[in-house]
N, C-alpha and C positions, 0 to 999 in steps of 0.2 A: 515469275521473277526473273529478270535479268541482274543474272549476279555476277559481283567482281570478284567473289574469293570463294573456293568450296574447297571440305578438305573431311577426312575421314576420322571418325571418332570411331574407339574401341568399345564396344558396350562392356562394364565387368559384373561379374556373378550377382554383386553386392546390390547393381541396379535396380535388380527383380522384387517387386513386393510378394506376397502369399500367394496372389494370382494366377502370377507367371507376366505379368506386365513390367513396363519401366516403369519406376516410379517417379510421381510428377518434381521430385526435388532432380534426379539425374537428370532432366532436359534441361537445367539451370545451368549443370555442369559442364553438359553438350557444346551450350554454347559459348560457356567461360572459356573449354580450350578453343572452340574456332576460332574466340574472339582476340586470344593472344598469339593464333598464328597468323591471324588476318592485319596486327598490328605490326607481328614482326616482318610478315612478308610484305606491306606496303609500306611500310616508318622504318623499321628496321630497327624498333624501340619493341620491348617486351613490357607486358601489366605491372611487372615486379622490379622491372629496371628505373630506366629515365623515363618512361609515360605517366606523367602525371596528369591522368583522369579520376575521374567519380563516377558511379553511376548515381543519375537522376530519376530517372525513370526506367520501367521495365516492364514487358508484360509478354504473355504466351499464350498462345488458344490451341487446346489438344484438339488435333482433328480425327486420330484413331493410334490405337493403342503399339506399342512397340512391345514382341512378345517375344519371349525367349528363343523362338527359331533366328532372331535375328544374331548377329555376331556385332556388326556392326553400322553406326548409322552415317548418313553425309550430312553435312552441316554447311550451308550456302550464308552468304551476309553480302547483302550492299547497302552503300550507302545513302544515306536521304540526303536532304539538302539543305548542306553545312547552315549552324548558324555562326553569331559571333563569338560565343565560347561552348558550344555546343557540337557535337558531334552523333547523329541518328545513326542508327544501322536498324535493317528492318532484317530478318535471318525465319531460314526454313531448316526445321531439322527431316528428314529424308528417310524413309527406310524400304526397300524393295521397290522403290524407284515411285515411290507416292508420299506427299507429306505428311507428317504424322506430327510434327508441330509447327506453327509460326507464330514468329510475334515481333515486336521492336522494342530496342533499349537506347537509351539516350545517355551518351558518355559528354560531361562536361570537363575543358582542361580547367586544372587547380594548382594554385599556388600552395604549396605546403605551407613556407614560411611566411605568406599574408592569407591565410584562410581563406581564400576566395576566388573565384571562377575568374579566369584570365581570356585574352584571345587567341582560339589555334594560331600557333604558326604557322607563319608565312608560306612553310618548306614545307609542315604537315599539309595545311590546305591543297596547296600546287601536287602534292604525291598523291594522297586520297583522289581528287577531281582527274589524274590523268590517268591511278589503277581502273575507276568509274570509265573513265571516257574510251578506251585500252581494251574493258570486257565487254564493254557495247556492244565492239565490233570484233571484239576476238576468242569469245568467250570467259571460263572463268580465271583468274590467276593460277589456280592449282588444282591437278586434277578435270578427269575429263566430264565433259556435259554430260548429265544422265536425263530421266525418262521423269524426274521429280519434277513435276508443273502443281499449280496451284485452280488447274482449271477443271 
């Protein structure tokens, strides 16, 4: 994955089911906070602020277990390609430098007060395509490139 945003998530006690694994609801978690620092560091807009998104779609494929030796996981998201009130991000969740989940969620902008999906902004669109075009070639927004490949 070539990604524009990666950043560190704290795993807590609470994550662990009977196993000693994470459990499959904490990788939902994982990447709820990537996904609101990946908005605040590129929008400068927070999930609970002025971003007015939905999620549409969402999905995740476990590829190996995250076990209690870990502390902490990395969490990478780029973005797909934009639609008209649509916004993809595809995201790996990361741990000892192998992925251990990915998947893609599709955030749509929303009108509160007319119920209905609107078009990104002008100023979101131009920010998102230039943090994408930025990590290309410079790697990720935050945090340093690790050894998490998907190959």
């Amino acid at each position: 994955m070539t990604e524009s945003f990666e950043t560190t998530v704290q795993i807590r006690a609470q994550d662990f089911d009977p196993m000693g694994h994470v459990n499959h609801v904490a990788y939902g978690a994982y990447r709820e906070q990537a996904r609101e620092r990946y908005f605040r560091a590129v929008l400068d807009k927070g999930l609970a602020d002025d971003l007015n998104t939905v999620t549409v779609s969402s999905s995740i494929d476990h590829h190996q277990p995250i076990t209690a030796e870990h502390e902490r996981v990395t969490v990478r998201i780029r973005p797909g390609e934009l639609g008209e009130t649509s916004i993809p991000l595809e995201y790996e969740i990361c741990a000892d430098g192998a992925v251990a989940a990915a998947g893609e969620m599709t955030q749509v902008v929303y009108s509160r007060s007319n119920q209905e999906s609107v078009p990104i902004p002008d100023e979101w669109r131009q920010q998102i395509r230039a943090d994408a075009a930025t990590a290309s070639t410079s790697g990720p927004t935050s945090g340093e490139k690790g050894r998490c490949t998907d190959d």
